[in-house]
C-alpha positions in Angstrom: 130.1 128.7 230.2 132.1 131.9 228.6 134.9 132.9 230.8 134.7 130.5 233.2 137.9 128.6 234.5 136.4 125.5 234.2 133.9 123.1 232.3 130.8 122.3 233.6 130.3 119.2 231.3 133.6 117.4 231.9 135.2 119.2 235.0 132.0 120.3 237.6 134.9 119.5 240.3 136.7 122.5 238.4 133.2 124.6 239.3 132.8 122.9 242.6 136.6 124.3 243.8 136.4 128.0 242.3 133.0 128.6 243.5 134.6 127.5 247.2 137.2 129.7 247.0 135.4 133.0 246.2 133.2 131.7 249.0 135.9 131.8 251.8 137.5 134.8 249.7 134.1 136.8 250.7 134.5 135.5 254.3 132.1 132.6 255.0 132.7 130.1 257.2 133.4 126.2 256.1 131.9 125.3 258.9 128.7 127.2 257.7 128.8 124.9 253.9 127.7 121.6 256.1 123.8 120.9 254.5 124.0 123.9 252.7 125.4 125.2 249.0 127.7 127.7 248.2 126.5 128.1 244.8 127.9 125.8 242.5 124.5 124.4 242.1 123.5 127.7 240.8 126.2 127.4 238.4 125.5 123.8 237.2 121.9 124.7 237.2 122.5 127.5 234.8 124.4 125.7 232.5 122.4 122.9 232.2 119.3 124.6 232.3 119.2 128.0 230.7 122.1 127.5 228.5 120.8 124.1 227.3 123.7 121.9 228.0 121.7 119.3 229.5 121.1 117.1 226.3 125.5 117.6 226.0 125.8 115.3 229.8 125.8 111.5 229.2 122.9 108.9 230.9 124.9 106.4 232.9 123.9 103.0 232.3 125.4 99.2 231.6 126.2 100.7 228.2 127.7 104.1 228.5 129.6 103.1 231.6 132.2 101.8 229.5 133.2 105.2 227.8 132.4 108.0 230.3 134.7 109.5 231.3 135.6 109.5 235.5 134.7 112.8 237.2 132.5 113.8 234.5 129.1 115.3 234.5 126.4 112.7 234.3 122.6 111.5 234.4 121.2 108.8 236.2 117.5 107.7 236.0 116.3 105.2 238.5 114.3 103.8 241.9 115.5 104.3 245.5 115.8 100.6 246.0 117.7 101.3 249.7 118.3 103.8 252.1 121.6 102.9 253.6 121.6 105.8 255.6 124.0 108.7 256.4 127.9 108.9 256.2 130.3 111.7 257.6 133.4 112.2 255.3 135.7 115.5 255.7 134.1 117.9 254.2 136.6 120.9 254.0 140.4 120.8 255.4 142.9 123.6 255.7 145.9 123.2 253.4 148.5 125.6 255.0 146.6 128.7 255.1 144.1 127.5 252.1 140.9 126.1 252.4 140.1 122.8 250.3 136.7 121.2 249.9 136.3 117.7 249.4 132.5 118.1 248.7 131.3 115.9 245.7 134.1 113.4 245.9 135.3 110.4 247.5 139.4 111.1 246.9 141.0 114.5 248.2 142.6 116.3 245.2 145.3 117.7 247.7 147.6 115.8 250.7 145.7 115.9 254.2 148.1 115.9 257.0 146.6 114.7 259.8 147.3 118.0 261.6 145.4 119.9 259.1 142.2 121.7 260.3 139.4 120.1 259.1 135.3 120.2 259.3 133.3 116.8 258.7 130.0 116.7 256.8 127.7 114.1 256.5 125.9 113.1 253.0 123.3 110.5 252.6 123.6 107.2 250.7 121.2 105.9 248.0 121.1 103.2 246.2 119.0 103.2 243.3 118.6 101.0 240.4 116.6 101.2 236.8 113.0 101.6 237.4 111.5 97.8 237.6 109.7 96.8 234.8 110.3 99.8 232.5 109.6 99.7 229.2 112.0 99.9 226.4 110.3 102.7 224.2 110.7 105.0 227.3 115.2 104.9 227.6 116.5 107.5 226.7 120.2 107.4 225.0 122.8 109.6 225.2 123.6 111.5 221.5 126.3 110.4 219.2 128.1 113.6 219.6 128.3 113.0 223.5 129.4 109.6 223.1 131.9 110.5 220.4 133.5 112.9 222.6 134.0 110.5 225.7 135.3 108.0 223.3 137.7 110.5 222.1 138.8 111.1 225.6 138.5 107.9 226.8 141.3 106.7 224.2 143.9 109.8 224.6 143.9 109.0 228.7 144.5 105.3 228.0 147.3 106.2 225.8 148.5 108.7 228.4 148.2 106.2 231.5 150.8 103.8 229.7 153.5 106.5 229.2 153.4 107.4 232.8 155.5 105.7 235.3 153.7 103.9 237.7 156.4 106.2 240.3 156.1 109.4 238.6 152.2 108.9 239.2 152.6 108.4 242.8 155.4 110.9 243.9 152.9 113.3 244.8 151.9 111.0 248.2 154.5 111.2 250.6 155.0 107.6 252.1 154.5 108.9 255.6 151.4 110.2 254.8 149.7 107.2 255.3 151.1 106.9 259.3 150.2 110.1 259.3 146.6 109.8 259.3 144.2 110.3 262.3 143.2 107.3 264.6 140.3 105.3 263.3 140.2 106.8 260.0 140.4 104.3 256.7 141.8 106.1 253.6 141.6 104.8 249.8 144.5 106.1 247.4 143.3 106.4 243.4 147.0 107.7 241.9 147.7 110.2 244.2 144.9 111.4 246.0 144.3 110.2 249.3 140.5 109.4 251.0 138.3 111.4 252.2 135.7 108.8 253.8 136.5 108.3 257.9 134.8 104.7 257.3 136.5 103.5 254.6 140.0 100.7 254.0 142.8 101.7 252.5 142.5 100.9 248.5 145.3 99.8 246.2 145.5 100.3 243.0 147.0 97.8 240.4 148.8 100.0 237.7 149.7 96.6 236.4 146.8 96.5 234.7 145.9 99.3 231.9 141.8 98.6 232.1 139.5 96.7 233.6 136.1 96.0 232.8 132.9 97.2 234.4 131.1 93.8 236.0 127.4 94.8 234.8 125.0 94.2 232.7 121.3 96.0 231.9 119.8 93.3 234.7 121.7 93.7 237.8 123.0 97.9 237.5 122.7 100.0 240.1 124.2 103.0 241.1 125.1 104.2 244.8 124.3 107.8 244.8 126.0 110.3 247.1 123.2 113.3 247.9 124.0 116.5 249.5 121.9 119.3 251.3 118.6 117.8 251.2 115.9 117.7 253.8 115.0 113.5 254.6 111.6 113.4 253.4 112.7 115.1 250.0 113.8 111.4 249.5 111.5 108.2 250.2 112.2 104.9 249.2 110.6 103.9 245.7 110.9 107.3 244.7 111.9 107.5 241.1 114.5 110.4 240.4 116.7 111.9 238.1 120.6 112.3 239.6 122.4 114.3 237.8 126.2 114.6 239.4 129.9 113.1 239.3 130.3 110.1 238.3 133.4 109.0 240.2 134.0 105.2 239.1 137.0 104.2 238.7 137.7 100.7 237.0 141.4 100.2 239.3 140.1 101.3 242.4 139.6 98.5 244.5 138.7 97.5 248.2 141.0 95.5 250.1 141.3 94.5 253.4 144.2 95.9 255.4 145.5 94.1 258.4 145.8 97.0 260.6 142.5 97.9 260.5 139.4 96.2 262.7 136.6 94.6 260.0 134.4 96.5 262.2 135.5 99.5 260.8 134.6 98.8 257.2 132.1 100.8 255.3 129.5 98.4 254.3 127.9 99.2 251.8 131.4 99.3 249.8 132.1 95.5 250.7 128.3 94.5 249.6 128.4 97.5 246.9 132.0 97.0 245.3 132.9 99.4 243.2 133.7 96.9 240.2 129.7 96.6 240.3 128.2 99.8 241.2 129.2 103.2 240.5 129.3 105.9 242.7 127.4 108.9 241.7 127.9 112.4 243.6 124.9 114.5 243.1 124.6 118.4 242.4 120.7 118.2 241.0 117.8 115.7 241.8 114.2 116.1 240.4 111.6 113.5 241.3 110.3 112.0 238.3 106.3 110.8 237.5 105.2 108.5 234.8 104.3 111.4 232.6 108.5 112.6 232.6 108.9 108.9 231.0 107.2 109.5 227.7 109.2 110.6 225.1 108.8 113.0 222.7 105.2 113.8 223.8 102.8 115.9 221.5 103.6 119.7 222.5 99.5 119.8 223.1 97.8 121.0 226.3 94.5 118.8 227.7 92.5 120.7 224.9 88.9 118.9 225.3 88.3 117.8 221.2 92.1 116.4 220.7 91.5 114.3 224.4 88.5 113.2 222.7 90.1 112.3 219.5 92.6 109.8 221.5 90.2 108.7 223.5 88.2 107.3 220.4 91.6 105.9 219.2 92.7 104.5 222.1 89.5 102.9 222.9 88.9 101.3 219.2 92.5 100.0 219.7 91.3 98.0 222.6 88.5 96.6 221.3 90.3 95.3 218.6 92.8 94.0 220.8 90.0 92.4 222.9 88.0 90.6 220.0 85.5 94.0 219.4 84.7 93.6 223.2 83.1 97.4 223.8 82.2 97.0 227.5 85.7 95.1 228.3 87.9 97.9 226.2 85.9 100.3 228.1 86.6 98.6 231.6 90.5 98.3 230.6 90.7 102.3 229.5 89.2 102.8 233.1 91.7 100.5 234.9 94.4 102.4 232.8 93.1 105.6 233.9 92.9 104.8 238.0 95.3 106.2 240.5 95.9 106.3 244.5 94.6 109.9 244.7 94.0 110.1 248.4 93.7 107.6 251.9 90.9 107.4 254.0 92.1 104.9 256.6 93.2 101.8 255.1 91.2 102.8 252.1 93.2 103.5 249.3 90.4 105.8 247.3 90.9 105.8 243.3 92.2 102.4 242.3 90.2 100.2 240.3 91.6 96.5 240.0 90.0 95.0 237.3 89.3 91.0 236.9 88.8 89.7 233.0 87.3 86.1 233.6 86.4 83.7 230.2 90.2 83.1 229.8 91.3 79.6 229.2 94.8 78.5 228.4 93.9 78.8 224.4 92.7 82.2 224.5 94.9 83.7 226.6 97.4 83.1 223.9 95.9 85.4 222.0 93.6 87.7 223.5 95.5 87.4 227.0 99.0 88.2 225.1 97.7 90.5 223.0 96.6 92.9 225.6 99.5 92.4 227.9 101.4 93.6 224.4 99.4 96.4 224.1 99.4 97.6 227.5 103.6 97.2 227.2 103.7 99.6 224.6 101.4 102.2 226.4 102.2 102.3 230.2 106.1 103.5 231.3 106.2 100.5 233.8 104.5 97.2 233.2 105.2 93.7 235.0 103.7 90.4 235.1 103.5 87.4 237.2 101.9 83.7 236.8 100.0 82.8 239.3 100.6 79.6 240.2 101.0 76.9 243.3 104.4 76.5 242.6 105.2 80.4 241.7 103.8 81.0 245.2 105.8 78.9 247.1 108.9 80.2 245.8 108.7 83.2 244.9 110.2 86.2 247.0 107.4 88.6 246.6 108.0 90.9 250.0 111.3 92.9 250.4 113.4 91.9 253.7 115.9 93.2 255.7 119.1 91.3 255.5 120.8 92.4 258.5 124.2 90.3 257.9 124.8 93.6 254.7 122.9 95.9 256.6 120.8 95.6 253.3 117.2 95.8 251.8 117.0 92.7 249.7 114.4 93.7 247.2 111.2 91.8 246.3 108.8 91.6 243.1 106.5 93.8 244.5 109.0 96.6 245.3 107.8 98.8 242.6 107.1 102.3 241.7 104.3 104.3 241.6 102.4 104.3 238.8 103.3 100.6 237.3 100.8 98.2 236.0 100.5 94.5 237.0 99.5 91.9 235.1 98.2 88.8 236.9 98.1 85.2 234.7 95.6 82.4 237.0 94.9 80.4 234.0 97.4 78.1 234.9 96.6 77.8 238.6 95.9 73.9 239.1 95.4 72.5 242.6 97.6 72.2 245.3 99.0 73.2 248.6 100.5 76.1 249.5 103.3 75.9 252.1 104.1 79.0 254.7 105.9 81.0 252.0 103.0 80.4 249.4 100.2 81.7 252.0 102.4 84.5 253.0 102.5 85.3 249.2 98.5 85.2 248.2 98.3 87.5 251.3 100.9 90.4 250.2 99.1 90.2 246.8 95.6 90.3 248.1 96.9 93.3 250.5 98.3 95.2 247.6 95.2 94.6 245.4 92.8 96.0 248.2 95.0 98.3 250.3 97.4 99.4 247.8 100.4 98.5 250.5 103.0 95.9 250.5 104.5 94.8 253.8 108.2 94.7 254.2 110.0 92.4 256.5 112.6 93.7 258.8 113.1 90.5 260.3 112.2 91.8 264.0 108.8 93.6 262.9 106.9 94.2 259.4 106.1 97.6 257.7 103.4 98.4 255.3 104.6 101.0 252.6 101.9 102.5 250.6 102.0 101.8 247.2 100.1 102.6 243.9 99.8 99.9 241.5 97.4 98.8 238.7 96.1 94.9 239.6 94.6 93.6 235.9 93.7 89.9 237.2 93.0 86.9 234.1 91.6 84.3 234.5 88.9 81.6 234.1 86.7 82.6 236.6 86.1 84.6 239.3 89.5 84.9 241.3 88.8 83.5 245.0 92.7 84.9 246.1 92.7 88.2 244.5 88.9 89.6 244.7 89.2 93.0 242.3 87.0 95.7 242.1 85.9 95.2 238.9 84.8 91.5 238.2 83.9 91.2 233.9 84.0 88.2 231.8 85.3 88.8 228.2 82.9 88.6 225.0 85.0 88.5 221.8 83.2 87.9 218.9 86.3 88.1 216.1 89.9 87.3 216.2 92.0 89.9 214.6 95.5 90.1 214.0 97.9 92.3 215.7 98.6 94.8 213.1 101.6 97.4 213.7 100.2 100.7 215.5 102.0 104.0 213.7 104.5 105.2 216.2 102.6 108.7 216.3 99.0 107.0 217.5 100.8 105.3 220.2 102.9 108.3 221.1 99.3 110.1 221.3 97.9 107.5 223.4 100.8 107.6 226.2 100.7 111.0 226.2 96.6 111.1 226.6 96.9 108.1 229.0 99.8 109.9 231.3 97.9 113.6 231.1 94.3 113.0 231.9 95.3 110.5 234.8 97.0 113.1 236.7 93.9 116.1 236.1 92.2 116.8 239.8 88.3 115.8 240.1 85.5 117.8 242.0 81.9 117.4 242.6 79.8 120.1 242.0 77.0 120.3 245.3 74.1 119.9 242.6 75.6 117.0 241.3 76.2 115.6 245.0 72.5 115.7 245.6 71.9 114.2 242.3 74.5 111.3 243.4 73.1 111.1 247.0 69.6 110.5 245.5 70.4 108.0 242.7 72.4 105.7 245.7 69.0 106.0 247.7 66.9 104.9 245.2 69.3 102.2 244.0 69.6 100.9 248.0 65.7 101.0 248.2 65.5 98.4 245.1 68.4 96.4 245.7 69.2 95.5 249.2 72.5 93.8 248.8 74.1 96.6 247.8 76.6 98.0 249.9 79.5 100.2 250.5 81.7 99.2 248.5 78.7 98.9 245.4 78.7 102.7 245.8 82.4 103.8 246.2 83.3 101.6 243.2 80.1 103.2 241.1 82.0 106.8 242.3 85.0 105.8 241.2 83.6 104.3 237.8 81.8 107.7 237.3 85.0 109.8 238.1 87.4 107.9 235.5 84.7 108.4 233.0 85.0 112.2 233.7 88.0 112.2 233.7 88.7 110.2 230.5 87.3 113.0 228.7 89.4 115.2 230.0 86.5 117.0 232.7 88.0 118.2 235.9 83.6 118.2 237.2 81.5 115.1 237.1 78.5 116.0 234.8 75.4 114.3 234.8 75.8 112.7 231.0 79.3 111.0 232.5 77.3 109.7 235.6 74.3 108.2 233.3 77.3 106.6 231.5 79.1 104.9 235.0 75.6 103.6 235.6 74.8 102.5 232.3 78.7 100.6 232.3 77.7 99.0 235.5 74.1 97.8 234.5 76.0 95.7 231.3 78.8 94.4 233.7 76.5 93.0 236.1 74.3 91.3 233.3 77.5 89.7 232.2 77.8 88.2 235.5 74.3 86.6 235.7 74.8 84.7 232.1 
């Protein structure tokens, strides 16, 4: 930003100090800055935002970690795997007759005495992780210019850390400093600068060493994120979010135990989070993500009714190729694509639509089982799939549990986030028994596939968390453990090959997929009436229908509506649920 002492990009501490000072300069109190900003969020925000410099700050990840540089401007995309609660730190100090901050840090960039006036804060801890089961096609990258730069930094530091003496880059601590510090109190030292944390061990760092490398990889990275001035409910576990903040890492920082210090004292989530693993990441800006802010480079179109038309007619020819020119099955997989959690009526979870293809055997689902898994890979932001078998079952760790030795939430398969599809494999279920953990299992699935909720165990008591996830269920027949709402055994009648989709039909089809499944739906009263009439009539001929019958015929009806881009149910769209329904249930009676 023109004319400001500082960059945003590679020094937001530089904005974070200056915006302090002129703070206290106009007379607020520190004490006053505890939960609330002093406006160098304002500043960041600005620069990022209505200067543009938001495509300039690097995405942290396995890869980039390597070059960014520390105390840099970052962004981090990912899941709130765990909640590990709240931690007070000092938060502002008096340095002679100055006041410091220490917000957005984890090392003080000045000495604390431990007479020095001081104010603690609390921030919350995060730890988040990539979102599970993305899909590739939706990473972003950072540019070549941005990683150029850090590169070009990265080498002149290295080359500047080996001409220092390791006691020229520590004569700013004073020795006694460290006696000096107030009872109780753990303190970490990176060069010079002494710790802010009042949970924390002392850290050493080894200036033997020149670099060390980051212990990650694209499967196991995480980030513990550091948030600031937020209400608690702003936050909920499985929320997806972008972070962007300081990244502090800092490859020779390292925990170690100090023998003057209790091991009750120790921060835990730094021994079970060690830094050499997980980066710390101080936030300025969060913004809760949906599955629409995943698709890249979306058509610049709005929900115009003929070009939501157009890729519906694409979309839907692509499925019935993909299915072996099944029309009624693509038609029943655009609708599963299309369902969403949109509201809870007790344990109801109104809007889903799990969807059961029977006819599979262990040859076709090769092909027309792989095939559609492939294709609904490279439409949907978040896929996953499991096998369902005896043996899968009775090992697998489906539920997430408290582990209360870490004080950690030790995730589970079906910790996921909204808006991620499931795909379920029973074509190679063969008898068998299923021990304790395997019954346990079928019931989480069969809870998530009718409640939408998966129960997490905290050892001492269970919690169900809602969740909103698309069950697509294949198999040879009729699935006994996971009963769907939609049961429809495949027809294909050719077998075609994949053929390669241009990138600008499938960029259409996310984008159509991810805008009409978020439009609001209504019923007009004269189309109530119509509804309310056509459920009589159909109760009067057919007895056995029930409850359920009617809410799934609703929902059928809505999703048709909805996939041409109507906000209103229209009569034409309801003749067209019904008409769905009536081939479905001839299917079954074959």
């Amino acid at each position: 930003m023109v004319g400001l002492p500082f960059d945003c990009l590679s020094n937001p501490l530089g904005a974070v100090r200056v915006t302090f000072e002129r703070a206290i300069a106009s007379g607020s109190d520190p004490a006053s800055f505890d939960g609330r900003d002093w406006g160098v969020v304002d500043v960041l925000r600005e620069c990022l935002f209505d200067q543009g410099a938001l495509t300039q700050v690097p995405i942290l990840d396995h890869q980039s970690i390597r070059w960014i540089q520390p105390n840099s401007l970052v962004r981090f995309r990912g899941m709130v795997q765990d909640m590990l609660g709240n931690e007070f730190y000092v938060g502002a100090f008096k340095d002679g007759s100055t006041w410091r901050t220490n917000k957005f840090a984890d090392v003080a960039s000045f000495p604390m005495g431990s007479s020095s006036e001081n104010r603690i804060w609390e921030r919350r801890l995060l730890h988040c992780v990539p979102v599970p089961g993305q899909s590739s096609w939706t990473m972003q990258s950072s540019s070549e210019s941005v990683i150029s730069r850090s590169k070009k930094w990265m080498s002149q530091h290295r080359e500047k850390r080996v001409r220092e003496d390791d006691a020229e880059s520590c004569s700013m601590a004073p020795s006694n400093e460290m006696q000096d510090s107030p009872p109780g109190c753990k303190k970490m030292r990176e060069g010079h600068c002494h710790s802010l944390l009042l949970h924390e061990a002392v850290a050493e760092v080894s200036s033997s060493k020149s670099s060390i490398e980051f212990d990650t990889d694209s499967n196991c990275f995480s980030c513990l994120v550091k948030v600031y001035d937020t209400m608690e409910s702003d936050v909920k576990l499985n929320d997806v979010f972008e972070f962007i903040g300081v990244f502090t890492y800092n490859p020779e920082l390292m925990i170690q135990m100090d023998d003057e210090v209790p091991q009750d004292l120790y921060e835990e989530s730094l021994v079970h989070l060690p830094p050499n693993k997980v980066p710390r990441l101080h936030c300025f800006i969060q913004q809760k993500l949906a599955v629409h802010d995943f698709i890249l480079n979306s058509p610049v179109t709005e929900p115009i009714p003929h070009v939501i038309r157009g890729a519906r007619e694409g979309l839907l020819d692509h499925l019935r190729s993909v299915l072996g020119n099944d029309c009624v099955a693509a038609q029943c997989v655009l609708l599963h694509l299309l369902s969403r959690v949109h509201g809870r009526v007790d344990s109801v979870a109104l809007g889903k639509l799990s969807l059961n293809l029977t006819g599979f055997n262990r040859e076709s689902i090769s092909v027309f089982g792989n095939q559609l898994r492939s294709a609904i890979q490279s439409l949907l932001p978040f896929t996953q799939s499991f096998p369902l078998t005896v043996e899968y079952l009775n090992s697998a760790s489906l539920a997430p549990r408290k582990d209360y030795k870490t004080n950690r939430l030790v995730t589970g398969a079906l910790q996921m986030a909204e808006g991620t599809h499931l795909t379920i494999d029973e074509t190679q279920l063969d008898s068998g028994i299923l021990n304790s953990t395997g019954i346990s299992n079928a019931r989480l699935l069969k809870n998530l596939l009718e409640c939408q909720k998966v129960e997490y165990d905290f050892e001492y008591y269970k919690m169900e968390m809602p969740a909103d996830v698309q069950l697509l269920i294949l198999s040879d027949g009729k699935s006994n453990i996971l009963p769907a709402d939609l049961v429809l055994p495949i027809q294909p009648s050719v077998v075609r090959p994949s053929t390669n989709i241009a990138p600008e039909a499938l960029q259409t089809w996310r984008w159509y997929l991810s805008s009409v499944r978020t439009l609001s739906h209504d019923i007009d009263p004269e189309m109530q009436k119509v509804l309310e009439d056509d459920l009589v009539a159909a109760r009067q001929e057919d007895r056995s229908l029930g409850s359920q019958d009617f809410s799934r015929l609703l929902t059928m009806a809505r999703l048709i509506s909805t996939s041409f881009g109507e906000t209103r149910l229209t009569f034409d769209h309801w003749q067209m649920a019904k008409e769905l329904e009536r081939l479905r249930k001839e299917r079954l009676k074959q």
